[in-house]
Biopython code that builds the backbone (N, CA, C, O; Angstrom):
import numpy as np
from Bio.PDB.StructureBuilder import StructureBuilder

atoms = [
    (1, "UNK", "N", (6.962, 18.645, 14.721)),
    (1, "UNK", "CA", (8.231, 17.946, 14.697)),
    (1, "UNK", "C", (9.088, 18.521, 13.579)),
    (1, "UNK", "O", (8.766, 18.247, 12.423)),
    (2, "UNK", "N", (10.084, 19.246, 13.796)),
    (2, "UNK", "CA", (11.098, 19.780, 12.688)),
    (2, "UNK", "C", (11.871, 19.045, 12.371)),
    (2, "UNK", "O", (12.154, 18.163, 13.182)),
    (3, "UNK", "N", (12.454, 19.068, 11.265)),
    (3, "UNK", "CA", (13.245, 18.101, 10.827)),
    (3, "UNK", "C", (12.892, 16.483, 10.331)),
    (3, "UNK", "O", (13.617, 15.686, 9.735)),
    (4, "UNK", "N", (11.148, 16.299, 10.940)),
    (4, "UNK", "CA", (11.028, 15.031, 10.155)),
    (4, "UNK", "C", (10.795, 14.686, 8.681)),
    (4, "UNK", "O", (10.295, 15.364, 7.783)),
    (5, "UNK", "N", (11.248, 13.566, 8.681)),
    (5, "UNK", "CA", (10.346, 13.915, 7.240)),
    (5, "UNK", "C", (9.161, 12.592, 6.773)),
    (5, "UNK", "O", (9.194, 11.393, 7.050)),
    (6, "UNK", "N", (8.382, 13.213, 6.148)),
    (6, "UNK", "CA", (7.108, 12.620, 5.892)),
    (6, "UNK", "C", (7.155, 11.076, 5.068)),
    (6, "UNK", "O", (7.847, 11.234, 4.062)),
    (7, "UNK", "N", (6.759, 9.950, 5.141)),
    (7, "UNK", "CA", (7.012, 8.498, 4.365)),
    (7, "UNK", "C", (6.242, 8.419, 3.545)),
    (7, "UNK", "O", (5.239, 7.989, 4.114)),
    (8, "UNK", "N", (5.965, 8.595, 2.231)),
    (8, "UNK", "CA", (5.333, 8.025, 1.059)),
    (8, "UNK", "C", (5.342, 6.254, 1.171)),
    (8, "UNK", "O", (6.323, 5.519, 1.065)),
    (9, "UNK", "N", (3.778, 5.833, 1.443)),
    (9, "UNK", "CA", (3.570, 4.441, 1.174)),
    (9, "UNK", "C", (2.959, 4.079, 0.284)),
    (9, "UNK", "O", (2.992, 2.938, -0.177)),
    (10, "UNK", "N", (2.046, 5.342, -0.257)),
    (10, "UNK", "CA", (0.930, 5.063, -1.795)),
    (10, "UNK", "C", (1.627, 6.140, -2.586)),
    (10, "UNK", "O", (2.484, 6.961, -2.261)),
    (11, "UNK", "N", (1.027, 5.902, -3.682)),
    (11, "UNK", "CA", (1.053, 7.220, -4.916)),
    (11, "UNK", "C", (-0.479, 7.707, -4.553)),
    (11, "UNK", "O", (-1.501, 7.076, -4.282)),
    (12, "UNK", "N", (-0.219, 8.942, -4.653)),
    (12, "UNK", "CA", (-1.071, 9.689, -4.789)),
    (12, "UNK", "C", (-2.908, 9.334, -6.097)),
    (12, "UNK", "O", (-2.955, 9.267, -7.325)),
    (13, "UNK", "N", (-3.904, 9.218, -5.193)),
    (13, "UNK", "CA", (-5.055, 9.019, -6.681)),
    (13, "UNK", "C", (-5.052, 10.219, -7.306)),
    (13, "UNK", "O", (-5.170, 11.371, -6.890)),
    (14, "UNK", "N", (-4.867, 9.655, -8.581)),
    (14, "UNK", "CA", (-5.147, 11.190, -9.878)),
    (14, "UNK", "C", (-6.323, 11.846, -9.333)),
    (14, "UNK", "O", (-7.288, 11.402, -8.709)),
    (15, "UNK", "N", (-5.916, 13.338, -9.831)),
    (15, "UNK", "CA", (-7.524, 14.233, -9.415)),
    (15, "UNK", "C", (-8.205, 13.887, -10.960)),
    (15, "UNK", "O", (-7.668, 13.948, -12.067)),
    (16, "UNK", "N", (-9.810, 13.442, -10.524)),
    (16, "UNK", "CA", (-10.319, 13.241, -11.951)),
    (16, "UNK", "C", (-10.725, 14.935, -12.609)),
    (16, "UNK", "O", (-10.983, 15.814, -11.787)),
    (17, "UNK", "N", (-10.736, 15.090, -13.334)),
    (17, "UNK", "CA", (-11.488, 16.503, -14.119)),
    (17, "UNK", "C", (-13.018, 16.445, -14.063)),
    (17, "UNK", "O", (-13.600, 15.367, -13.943)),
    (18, "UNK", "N", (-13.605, 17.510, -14.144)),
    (18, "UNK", "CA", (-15.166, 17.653, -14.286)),
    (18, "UNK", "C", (-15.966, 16.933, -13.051)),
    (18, "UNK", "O", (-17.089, 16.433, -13.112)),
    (19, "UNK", "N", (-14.917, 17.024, -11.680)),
    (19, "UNK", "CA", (-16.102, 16.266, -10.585)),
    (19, "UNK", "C", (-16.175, 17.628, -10.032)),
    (19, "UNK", "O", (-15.406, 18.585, -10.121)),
    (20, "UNK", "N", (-17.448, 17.442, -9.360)),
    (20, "UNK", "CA", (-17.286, 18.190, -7.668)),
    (20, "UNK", "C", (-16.169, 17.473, -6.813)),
    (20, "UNK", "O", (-15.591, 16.386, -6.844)),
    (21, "UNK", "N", (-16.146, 18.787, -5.917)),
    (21, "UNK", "CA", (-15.779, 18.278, -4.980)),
    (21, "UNK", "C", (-15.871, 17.042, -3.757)),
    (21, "UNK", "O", (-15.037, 16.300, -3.238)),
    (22, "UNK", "N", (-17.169, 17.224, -3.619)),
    (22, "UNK", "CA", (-17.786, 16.067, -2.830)),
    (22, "UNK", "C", (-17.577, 15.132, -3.408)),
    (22, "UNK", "O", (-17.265, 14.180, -2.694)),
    (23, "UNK", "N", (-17.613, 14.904, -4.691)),
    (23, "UNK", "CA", (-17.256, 13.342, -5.430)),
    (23, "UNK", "C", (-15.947, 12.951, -5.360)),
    (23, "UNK", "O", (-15.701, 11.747, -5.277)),
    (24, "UNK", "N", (-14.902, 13.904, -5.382)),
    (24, "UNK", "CA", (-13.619, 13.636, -4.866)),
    (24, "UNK", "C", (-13.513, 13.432, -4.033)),
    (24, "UNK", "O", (-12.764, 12.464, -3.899)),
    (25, "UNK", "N", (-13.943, 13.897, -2.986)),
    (25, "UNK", "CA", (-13.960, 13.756, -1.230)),
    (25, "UNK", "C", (-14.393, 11.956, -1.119)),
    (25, "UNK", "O", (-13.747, 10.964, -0.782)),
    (26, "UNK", "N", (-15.904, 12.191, -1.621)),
    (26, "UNK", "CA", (-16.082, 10.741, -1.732)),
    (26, "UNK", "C", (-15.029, 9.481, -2.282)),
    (26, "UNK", "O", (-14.714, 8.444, -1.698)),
    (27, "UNK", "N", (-14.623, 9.981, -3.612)),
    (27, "UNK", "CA", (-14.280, 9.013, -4.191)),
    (27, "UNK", "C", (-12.539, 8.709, -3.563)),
    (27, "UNK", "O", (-12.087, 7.571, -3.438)),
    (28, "UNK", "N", (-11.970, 9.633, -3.321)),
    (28, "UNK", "CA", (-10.626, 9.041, -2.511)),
    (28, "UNK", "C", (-10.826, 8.051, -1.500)),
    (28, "UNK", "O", (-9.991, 7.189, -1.227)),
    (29, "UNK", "N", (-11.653, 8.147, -1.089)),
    (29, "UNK", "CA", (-11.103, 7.115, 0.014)),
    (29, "UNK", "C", (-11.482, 5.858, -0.350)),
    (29, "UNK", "O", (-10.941, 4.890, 0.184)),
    (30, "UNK", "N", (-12.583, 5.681, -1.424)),
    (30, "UNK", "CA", (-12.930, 4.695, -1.875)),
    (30, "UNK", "C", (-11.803, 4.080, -3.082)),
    (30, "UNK", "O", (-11.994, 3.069, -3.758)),
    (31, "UNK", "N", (-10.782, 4.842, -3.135)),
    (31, "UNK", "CA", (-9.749, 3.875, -3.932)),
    (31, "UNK", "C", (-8.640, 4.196, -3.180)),
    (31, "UNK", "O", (-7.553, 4.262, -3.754)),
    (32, "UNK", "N", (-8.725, 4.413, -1.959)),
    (32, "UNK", "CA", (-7.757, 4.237, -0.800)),
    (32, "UNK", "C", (-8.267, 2.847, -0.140)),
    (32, "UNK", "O", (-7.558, 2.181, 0.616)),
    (33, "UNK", "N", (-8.964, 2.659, -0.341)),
    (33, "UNK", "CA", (-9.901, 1.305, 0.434)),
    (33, "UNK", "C", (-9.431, 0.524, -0.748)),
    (33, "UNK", "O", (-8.710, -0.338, -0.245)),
    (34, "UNK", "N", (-9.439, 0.357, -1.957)),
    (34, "UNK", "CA", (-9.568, -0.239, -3.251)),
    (34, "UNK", "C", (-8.184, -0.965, -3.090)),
    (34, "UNK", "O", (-8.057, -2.166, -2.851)),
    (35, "UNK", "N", (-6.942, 0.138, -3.291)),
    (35, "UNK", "CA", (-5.788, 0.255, -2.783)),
    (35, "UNK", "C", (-5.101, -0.707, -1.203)),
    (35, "UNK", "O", (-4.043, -1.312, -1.029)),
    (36, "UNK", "N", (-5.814, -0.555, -0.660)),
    (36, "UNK", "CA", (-5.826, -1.238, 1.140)),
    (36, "UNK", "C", (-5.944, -2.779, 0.493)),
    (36, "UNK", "O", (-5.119, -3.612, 0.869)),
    (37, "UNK", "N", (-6.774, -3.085, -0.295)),
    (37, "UNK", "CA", (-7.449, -4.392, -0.725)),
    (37, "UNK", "C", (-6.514, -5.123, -1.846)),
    (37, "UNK", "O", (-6.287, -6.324, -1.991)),
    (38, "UNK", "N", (-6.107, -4.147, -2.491)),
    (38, "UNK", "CA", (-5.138, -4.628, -3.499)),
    (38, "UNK", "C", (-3.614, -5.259, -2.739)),
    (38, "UNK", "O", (-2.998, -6.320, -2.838)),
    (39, "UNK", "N", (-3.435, -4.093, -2.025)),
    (39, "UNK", "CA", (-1.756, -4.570, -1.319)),
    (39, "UNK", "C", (-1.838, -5.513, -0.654)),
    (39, "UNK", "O", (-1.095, -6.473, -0.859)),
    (40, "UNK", "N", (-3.197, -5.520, 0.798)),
    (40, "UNK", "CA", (-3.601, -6.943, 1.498)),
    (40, "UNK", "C", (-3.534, -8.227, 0.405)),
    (40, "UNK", "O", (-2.515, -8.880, 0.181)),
    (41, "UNK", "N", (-4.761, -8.427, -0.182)),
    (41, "UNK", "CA", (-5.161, -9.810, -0.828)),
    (41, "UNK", "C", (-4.191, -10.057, -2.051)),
    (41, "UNK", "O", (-3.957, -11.198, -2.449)),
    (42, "UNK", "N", (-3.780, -9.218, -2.479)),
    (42, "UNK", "CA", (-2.943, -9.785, -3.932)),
    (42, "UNK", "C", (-1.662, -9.681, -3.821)),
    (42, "UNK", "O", (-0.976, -10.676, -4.054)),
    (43, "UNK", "N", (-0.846, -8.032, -3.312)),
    (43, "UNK", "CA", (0.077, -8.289, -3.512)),
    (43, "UNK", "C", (0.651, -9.313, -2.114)),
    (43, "UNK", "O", (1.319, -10.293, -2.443)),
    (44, "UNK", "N", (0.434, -9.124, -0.791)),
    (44, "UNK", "CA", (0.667, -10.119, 0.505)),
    (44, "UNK", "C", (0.189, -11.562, 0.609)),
    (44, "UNK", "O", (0.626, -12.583, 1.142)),
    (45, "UNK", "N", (-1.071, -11.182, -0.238)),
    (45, "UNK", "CA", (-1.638, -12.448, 0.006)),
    (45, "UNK", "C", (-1.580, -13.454, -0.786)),
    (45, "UNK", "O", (-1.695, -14.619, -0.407)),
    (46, "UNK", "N", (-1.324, -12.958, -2.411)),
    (46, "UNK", "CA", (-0.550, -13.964, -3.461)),
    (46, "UNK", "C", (0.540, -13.372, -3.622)),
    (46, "UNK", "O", (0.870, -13.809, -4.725)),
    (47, "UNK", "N", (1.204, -12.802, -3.361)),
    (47, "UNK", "CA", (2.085, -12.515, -3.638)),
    (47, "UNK", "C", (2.704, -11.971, -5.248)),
    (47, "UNK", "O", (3.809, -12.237, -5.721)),
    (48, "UNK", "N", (1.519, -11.079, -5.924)),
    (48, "UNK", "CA", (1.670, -10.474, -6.775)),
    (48, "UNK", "C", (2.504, -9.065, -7.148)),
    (48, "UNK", "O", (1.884, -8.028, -7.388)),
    (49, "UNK", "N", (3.901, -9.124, -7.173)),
    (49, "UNK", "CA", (4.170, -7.984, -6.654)),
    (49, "UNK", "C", (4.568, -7.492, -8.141)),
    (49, "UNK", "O", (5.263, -6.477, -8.201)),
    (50, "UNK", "N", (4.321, -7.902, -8.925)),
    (50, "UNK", "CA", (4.040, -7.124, -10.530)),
    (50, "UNK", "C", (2.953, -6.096, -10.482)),
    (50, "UNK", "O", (2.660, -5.477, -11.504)),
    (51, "UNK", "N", (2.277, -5.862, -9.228)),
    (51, "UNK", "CA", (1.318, -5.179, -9.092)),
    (51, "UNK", "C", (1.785, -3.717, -8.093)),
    (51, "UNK", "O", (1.207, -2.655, -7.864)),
    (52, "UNK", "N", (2.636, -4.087, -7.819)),
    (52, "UNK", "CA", (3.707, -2.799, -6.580)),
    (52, "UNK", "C", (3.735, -1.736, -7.030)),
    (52, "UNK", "O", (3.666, -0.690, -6.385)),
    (53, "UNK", "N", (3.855, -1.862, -8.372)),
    (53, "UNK", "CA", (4.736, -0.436, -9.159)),
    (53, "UNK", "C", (3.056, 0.429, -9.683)),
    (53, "UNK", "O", (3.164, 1.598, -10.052)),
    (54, "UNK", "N", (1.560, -0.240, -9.676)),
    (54, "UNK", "CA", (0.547, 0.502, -9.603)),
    (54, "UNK", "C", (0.469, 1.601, -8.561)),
    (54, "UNK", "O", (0.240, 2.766, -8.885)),
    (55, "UNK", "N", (0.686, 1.173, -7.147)),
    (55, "UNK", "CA", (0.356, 1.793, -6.161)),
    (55, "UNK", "C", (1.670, 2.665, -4.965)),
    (55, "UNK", "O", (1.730, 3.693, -4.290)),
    (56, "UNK", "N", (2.692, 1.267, -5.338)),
    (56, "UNK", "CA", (3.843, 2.261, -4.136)),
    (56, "UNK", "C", (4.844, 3.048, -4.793)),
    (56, "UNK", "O", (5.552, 2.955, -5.795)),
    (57, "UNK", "N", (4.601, 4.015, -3.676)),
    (57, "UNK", "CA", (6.002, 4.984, -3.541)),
    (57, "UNK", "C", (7.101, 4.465, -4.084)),
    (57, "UNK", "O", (7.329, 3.303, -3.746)),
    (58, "UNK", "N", (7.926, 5.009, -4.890)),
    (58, "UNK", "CA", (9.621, 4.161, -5.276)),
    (58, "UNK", "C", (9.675, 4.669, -4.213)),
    (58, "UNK", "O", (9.156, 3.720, -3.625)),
    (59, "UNK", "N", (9.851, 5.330, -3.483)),
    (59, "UNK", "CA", (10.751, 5.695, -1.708)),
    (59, "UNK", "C", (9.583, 4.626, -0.526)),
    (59, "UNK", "O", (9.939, 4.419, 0.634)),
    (60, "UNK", "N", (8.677, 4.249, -0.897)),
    (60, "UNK", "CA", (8.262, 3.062, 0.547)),
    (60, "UNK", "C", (9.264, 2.632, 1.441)),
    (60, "UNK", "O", (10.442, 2.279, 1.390)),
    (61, "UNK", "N", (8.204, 2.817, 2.438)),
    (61, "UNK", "CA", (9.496, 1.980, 3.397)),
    (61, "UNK", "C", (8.876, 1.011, 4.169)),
    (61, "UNK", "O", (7.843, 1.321, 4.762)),
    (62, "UNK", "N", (9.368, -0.209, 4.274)),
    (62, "UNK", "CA", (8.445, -1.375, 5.366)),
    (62, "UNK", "C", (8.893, -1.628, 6.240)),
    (62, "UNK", "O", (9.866, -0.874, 6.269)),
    (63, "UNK", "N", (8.930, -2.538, 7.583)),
    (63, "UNK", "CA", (9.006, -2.752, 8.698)),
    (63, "UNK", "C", (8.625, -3.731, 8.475)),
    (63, "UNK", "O", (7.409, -3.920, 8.474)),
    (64, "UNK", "N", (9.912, -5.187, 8.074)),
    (64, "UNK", "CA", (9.084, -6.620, 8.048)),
    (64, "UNK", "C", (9.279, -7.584, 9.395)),
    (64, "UNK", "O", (10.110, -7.471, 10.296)),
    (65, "UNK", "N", (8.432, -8.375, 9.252)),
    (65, "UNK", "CA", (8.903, -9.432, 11.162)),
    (65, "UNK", "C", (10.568, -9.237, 10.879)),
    (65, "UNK", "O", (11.220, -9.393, 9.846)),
    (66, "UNK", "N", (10.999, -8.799, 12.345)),
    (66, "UNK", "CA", (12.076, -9.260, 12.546)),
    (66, "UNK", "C", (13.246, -8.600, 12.176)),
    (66, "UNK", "O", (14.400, -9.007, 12.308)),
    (67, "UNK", "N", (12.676, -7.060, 11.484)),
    (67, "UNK", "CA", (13.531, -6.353, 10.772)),
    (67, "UNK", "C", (14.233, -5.304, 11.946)),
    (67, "UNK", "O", (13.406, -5.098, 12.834)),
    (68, "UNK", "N", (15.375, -4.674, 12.160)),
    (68, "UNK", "CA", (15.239, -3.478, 12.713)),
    (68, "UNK", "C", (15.467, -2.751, 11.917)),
    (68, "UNK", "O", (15.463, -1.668, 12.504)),
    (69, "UNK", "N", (15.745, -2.531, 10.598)),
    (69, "UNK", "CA", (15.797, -1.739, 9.775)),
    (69, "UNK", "C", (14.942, -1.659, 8.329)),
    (69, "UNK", "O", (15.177, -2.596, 7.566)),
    (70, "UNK", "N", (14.213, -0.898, 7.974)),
    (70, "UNK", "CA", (13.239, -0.642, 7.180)),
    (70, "UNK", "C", (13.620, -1.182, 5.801)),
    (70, "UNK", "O", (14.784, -0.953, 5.470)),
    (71, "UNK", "N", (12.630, -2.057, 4.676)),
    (71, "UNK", "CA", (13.082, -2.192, 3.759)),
    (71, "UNK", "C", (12.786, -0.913, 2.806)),
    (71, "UNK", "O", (11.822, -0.161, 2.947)),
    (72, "UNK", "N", (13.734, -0.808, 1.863)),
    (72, "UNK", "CA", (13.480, 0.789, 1.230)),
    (72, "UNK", "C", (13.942, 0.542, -0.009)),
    (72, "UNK", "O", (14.973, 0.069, -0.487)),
    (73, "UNK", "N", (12.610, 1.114, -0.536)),
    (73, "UNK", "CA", (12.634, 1.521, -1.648)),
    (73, "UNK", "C", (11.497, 0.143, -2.367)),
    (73, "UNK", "O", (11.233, -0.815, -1.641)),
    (74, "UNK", "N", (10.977, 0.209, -3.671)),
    (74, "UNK", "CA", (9.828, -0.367, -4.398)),
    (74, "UNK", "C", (10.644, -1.688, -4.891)),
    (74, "UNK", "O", (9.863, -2.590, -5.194)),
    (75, "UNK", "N", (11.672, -1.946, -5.009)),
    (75, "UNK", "CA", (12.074, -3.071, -6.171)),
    (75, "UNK", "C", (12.786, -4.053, -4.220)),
    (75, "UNK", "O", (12.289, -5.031, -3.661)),
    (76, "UNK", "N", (13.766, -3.378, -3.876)),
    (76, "UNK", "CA", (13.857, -4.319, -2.504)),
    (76, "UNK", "C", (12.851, -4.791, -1.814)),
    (76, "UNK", "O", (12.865, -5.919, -1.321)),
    (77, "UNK", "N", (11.585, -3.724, -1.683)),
    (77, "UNK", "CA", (10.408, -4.227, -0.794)),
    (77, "UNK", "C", (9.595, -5.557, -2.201)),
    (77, "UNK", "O", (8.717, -6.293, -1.751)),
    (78, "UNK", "N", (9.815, -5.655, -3.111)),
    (78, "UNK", "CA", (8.835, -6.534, -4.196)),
    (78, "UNK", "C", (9.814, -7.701, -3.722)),
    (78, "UNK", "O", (9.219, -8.759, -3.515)),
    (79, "UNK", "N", (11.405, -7.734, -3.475)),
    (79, "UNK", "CA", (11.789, -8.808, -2.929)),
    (79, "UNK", "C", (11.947, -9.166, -2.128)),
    (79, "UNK", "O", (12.647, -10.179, -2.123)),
    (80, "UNK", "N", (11.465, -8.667, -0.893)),
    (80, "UNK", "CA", (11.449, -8.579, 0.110)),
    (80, "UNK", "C", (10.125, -9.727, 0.290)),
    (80, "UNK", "O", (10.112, -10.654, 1.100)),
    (81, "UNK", "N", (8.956, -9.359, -0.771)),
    (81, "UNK", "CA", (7.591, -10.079, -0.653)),
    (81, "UNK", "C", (7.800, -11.398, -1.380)),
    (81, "UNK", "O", (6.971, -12.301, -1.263)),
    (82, "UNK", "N", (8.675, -11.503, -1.980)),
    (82, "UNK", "CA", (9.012, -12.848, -2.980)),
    (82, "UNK", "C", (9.968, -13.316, -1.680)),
    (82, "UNK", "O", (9.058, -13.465, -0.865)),
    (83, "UNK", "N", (11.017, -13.601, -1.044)),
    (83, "UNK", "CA", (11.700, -13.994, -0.581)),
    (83, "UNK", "C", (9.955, -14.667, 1.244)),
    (83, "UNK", "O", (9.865, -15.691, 1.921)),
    (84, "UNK", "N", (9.264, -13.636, 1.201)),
    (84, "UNK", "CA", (8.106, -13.953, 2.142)),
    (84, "UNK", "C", (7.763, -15.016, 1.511)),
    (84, "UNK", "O", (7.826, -16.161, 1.959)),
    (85, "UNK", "N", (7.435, -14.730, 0.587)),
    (85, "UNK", "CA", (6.187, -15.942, -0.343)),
    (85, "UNK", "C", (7.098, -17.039, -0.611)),
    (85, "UNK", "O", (6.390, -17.968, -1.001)),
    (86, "UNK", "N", (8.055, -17.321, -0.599)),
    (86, "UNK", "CA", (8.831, -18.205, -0.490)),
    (86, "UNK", "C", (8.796, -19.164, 0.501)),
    (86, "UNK", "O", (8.461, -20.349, 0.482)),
    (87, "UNK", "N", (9.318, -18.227, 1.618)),
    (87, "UNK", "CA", (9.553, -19.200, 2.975)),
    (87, "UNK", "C", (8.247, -19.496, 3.036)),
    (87, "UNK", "O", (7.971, -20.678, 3.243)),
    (88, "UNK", "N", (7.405, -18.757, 2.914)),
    (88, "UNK", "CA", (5.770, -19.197, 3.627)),
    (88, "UNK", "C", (4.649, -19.370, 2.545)),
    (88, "UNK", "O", (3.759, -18.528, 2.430)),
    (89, "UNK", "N", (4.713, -20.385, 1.826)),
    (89, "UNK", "CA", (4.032, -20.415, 0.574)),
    (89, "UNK", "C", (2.438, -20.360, 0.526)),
    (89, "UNK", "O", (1.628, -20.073, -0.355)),
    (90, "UNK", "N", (2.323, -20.847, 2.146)),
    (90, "UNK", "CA", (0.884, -21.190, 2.260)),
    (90, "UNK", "C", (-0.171, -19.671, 3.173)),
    (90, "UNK", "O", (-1.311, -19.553, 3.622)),
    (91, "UNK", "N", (0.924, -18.884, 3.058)),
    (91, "UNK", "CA", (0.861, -17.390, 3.720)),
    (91, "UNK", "C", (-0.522, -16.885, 2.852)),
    (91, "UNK", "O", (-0.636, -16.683, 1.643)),
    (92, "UNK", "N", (-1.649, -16.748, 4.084)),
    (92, "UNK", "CA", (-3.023, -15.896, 3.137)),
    (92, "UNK", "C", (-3.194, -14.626, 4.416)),
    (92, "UNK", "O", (-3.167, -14.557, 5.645)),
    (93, "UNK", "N", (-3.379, -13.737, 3.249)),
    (93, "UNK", "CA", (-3.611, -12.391, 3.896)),
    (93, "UNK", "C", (-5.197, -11.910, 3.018)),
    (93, "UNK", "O", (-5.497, -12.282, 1.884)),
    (94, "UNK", "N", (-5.929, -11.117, 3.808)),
    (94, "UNK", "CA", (-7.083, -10.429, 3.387)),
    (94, "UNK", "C", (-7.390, -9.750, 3.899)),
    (94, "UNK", "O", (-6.889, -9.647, 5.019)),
    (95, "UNK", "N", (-8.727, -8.499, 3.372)),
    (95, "UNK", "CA", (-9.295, -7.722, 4.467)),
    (95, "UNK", "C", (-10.333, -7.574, 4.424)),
    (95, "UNK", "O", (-10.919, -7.039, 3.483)),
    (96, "UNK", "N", (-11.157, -8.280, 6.059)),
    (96, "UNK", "CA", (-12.412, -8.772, 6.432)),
    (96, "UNK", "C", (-13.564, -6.934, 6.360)),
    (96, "UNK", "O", (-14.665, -6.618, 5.909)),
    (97, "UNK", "N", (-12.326, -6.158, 7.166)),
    (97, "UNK", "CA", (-13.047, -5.107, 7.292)),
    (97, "UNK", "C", (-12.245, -3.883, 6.948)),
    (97, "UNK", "O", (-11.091, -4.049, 7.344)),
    (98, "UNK", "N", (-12.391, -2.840, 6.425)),
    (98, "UNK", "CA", (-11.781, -1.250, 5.831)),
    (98, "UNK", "C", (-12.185, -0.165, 6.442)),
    (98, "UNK", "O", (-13.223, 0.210, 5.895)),
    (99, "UNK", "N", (-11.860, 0.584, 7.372)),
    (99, "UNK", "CA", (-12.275, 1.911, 8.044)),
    (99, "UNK", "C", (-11.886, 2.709, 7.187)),
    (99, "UNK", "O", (-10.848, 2.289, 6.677)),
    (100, "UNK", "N", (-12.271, 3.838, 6.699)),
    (100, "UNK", "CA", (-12.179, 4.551, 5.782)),
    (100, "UNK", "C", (-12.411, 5.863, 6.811)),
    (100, "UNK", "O", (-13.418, 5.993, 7.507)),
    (101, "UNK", "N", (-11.069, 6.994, 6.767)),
    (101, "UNK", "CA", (-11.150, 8.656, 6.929)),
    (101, "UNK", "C", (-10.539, 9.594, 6.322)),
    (101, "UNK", "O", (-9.317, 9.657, 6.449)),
    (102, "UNK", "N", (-11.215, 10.530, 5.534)),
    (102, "UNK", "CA", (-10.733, 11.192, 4.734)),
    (102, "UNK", "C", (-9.915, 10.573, 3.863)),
    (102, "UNK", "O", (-10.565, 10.051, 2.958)),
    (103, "UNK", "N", (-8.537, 10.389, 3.751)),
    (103, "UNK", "CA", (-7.914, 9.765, 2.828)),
    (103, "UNK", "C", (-6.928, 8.723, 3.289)),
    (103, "UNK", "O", (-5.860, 8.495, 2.721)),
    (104, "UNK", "N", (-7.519, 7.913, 4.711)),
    (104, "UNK", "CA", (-6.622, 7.394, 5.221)),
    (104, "UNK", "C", (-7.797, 6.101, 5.450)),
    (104, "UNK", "O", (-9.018, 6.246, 5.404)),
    (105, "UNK", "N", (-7.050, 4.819, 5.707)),
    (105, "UNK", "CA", (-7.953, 3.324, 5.521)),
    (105, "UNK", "C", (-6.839, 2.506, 6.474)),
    (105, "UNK", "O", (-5.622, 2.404, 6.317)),
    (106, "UNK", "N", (-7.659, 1.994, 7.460)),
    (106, "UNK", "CA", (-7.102, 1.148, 8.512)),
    (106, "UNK", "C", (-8.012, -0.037, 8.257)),
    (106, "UNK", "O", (-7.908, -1.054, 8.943)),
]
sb = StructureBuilder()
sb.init_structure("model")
sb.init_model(0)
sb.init_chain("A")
sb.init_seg("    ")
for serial, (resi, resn, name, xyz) in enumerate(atoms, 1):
    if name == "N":
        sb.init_residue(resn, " ", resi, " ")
    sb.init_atom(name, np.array(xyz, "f"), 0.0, 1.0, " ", f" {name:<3s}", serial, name[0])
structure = sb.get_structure()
């Protein structure tokens, strides 16, 4: 596809120094999963979004109910989750289960 361009939803995990490889291999996805768990249960699910600026992109972009247009950028999408946690106070989000590939977690 030419001309698209690619969406930053995480920051990138630091490369640690002095691993193998395989331990990197390993260990990304396990704080891509870490990451998956953080945005689900804390920041959606309490609505901690003092915690946003650990993990997202300043360029994120979301797709909230009802939106046709993407919220953009890190400080609109944190109010975007406060204005949620608002209307829906009793709103619980979690995650029962984490598929983990290569560096990607569904």
């Amino acid at each position: 596809m030419s001309g698209s361009k690619q969406v930053k939803y995480m920051r990138q995990p630091p490369e640690a120094k002095n691993v193998s490889q395989f331990e990197q291999d390993y260990r990304i996805p396990r704080q891509c999963k870490a990451i998956a768990r953080l945005y689900t249960d804390e920041l959606m699910g309490q609505g901690r979004v003092e915690i946003a600026d650990q993990f997202l992109a300043g360029d994120v972009q979301f797709f909230g109910p009802g939106s046709e247009v993407p919220v953009r950028g890190r400080e609109p999408f944190k109010e975007f989750i406060t204005a949620l946690r608002t209307a829906f106070p009793d709103l619980h989000s979690e995650v029962h289960v984490a598929v983990e590939e290569q560096d990607h977690v569904a």
